[in-house]
GUVEX-517488 format. One line per field, with one value per residue: residue number from 1; residue in three letters; x, y, z of N, C-alpha, C, CB in turn. Coordinates in pm, 1 decimal, m for minus. Last residue first. Glycine has a CB too. Layout:
residues N
torti	[NUM  ...]
guba	[ala  ...]
n.px	[X  ...]
n.py	[Y  ...]
n.pz	[Z  ...]
ca.px	[X  ...]
ca.py	[Y  ...]
ca.pz	[Z  ...]
c.px	[X  ...]
c.py	[Y  ...]
c.pz	[Z  ...]
cb.px	[X  ...]
cb.py	[Y  ...]
cb.pz	[Z  ...]
end
This chain:
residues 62
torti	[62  61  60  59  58  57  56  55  54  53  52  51  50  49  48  47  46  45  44  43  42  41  40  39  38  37  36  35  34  33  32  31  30  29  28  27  26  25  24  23  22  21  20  19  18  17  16  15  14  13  12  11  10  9  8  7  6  5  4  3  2  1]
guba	[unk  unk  unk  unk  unk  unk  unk  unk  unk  unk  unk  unk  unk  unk  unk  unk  unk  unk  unk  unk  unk  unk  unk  unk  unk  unk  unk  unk  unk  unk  unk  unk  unk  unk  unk  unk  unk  unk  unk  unk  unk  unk  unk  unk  unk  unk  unk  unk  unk  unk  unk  unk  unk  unk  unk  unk  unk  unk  unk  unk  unk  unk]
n.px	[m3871.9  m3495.9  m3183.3  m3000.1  m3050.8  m3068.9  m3009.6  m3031.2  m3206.0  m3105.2  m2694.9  m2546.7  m2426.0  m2412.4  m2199.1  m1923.1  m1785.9  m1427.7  m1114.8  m907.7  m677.4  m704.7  m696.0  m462.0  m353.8  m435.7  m322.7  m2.1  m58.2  m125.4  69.9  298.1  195.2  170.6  443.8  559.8  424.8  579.2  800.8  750.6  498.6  218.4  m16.7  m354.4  m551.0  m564.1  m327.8  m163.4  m226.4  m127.5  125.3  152.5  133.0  345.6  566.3  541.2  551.5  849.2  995.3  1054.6  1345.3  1416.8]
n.py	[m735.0  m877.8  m824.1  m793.8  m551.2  m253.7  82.5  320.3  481.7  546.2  581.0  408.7  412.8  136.7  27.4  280.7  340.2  253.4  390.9  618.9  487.1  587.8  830.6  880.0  726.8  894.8  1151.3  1115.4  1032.3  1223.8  1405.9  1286.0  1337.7  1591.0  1666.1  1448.9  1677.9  1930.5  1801.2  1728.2  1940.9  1733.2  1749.1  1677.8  1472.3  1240.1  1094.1  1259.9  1178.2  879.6  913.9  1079.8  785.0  626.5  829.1  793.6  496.3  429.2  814.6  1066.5  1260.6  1585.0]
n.pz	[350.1  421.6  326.9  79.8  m20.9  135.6  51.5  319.7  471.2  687.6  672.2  901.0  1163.7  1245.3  1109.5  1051.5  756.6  729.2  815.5  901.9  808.0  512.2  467.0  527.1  368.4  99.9  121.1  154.2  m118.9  m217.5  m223.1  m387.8  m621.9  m577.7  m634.8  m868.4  m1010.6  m1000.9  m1112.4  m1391.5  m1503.1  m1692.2  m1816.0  m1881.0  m1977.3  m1857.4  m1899.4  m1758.2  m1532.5  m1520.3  m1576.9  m1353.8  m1177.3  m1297.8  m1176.1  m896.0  m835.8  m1046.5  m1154.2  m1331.8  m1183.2  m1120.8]
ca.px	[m3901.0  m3654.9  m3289.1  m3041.1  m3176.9  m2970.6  m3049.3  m2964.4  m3215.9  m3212.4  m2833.9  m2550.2  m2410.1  m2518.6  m2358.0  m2038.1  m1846.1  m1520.0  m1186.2  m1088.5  m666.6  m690.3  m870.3  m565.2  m298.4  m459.8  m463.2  m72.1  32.8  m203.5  m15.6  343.1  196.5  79.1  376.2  561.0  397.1  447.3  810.8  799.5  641.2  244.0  110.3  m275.8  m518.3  m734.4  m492.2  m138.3  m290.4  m312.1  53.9  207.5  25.5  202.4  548.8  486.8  449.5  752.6  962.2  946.9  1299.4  1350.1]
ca.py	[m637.7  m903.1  m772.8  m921.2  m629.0  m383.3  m7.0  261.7  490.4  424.2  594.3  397.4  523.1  207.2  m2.4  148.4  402.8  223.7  321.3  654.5  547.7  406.9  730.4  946.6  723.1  761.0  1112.5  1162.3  930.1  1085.7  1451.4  1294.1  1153.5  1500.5  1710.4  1431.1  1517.9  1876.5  1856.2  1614.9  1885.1  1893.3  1752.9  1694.8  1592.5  1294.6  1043.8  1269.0  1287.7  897.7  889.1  1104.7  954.1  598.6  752.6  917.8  534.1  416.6  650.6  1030.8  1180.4  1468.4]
ca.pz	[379.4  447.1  434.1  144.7  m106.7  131.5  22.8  246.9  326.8  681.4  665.8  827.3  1150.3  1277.2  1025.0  1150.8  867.6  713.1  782.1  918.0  935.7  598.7  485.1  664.6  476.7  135.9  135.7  254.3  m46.7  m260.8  m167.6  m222.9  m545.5  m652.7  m476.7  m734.2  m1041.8  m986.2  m983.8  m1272.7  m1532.2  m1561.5  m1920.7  m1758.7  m2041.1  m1863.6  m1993.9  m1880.6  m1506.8  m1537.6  m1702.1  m1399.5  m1156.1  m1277.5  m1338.6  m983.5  m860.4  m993.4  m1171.6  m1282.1  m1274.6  m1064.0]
c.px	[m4029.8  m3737.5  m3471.4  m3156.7  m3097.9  m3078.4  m2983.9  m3015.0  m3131.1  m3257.6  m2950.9  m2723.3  m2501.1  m2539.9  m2444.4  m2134.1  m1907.1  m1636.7  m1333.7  m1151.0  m863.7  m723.5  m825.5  m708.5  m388.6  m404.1  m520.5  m264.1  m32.1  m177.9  m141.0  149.3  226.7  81.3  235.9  527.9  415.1  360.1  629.1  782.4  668.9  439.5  184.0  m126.4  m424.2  m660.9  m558.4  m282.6  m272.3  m324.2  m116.3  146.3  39.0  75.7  361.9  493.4  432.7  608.7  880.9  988.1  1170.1  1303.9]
c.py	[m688.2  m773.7  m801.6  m915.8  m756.5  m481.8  m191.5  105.9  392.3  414.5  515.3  480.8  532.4  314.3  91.3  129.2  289.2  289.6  278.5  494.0  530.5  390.7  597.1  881.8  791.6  705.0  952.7  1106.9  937.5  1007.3  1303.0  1320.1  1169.1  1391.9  1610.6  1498.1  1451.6  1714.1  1856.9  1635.9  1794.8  1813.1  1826.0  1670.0  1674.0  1455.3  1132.6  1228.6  1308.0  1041.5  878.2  1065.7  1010.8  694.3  694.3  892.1  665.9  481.6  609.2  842.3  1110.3  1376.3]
c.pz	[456.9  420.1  375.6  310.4  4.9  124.9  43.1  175.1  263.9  541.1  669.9  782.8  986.3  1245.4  1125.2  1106.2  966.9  808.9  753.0  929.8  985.5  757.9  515.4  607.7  548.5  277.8  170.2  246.5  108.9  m194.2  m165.2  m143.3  m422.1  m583.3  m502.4  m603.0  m906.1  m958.0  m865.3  m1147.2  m1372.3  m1527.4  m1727.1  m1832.7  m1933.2  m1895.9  m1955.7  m1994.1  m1697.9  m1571.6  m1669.7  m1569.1  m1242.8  m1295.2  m1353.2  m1103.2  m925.0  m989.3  m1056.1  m1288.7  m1207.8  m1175.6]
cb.px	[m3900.5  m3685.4  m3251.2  m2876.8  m3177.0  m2859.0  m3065.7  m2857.5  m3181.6  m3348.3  m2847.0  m2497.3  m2247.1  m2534.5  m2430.5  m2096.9  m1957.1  m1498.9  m1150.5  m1174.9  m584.2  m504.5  m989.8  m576.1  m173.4  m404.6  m517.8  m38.3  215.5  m188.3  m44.9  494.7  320.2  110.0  328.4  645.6  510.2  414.5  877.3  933.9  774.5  59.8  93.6  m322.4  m656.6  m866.4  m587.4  m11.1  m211.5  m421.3  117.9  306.7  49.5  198.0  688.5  552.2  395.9  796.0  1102.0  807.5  1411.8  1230.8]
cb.py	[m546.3  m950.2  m578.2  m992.3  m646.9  m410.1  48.2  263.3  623.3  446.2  636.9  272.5  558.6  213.0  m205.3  169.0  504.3  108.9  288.3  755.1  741.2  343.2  710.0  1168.5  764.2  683.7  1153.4  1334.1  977.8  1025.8  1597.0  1491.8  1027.9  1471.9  1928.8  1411.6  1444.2  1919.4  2030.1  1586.8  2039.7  1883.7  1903.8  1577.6  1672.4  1273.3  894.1  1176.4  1407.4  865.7  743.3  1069.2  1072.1  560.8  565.3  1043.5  520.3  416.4  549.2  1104.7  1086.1  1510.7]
cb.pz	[272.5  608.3  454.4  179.3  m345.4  270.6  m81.3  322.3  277.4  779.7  587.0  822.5  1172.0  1370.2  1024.7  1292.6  814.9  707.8  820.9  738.7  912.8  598.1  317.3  678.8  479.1  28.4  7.4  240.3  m55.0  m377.8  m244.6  m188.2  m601.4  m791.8  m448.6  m726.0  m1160.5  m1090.7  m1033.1  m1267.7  m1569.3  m1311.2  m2137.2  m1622.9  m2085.2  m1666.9  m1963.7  m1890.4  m1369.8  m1375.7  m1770.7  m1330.2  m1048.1  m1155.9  m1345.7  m971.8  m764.8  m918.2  m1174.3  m1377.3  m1320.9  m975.7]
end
């Protein structure tokens, strides 16, 4: 498997944080990134009501 595109990409981030892992790896990697990002697009964002009362929002009046 040659690494191009995006596993070329994954491939040189996993390489910066010390990560050497051969091609095969590389691409269950991008296949598995591929899947993760596809089920938090899906989720999207929580509702402001769900939102803790802790949360800080300096444009709110106190």
């Amino acid at each position: 498997m040659d690494e191009t595109g995006k596993d070329a990409a994954i491939a040189a981030a996993l390489r910066t944080a010390g990560y050497d892992l051969p091609p095969t790896i590389v691409a269950d990697v991008a296949r598995g990134h591929g899947l993760l990002a596809a089920v938090l697009a899906r989720i999207g964002p929580p509702r402001p009501e769900a939102e803790p009362a802790t949360t800080f929002r300096p444009e709110t009046q106190r």
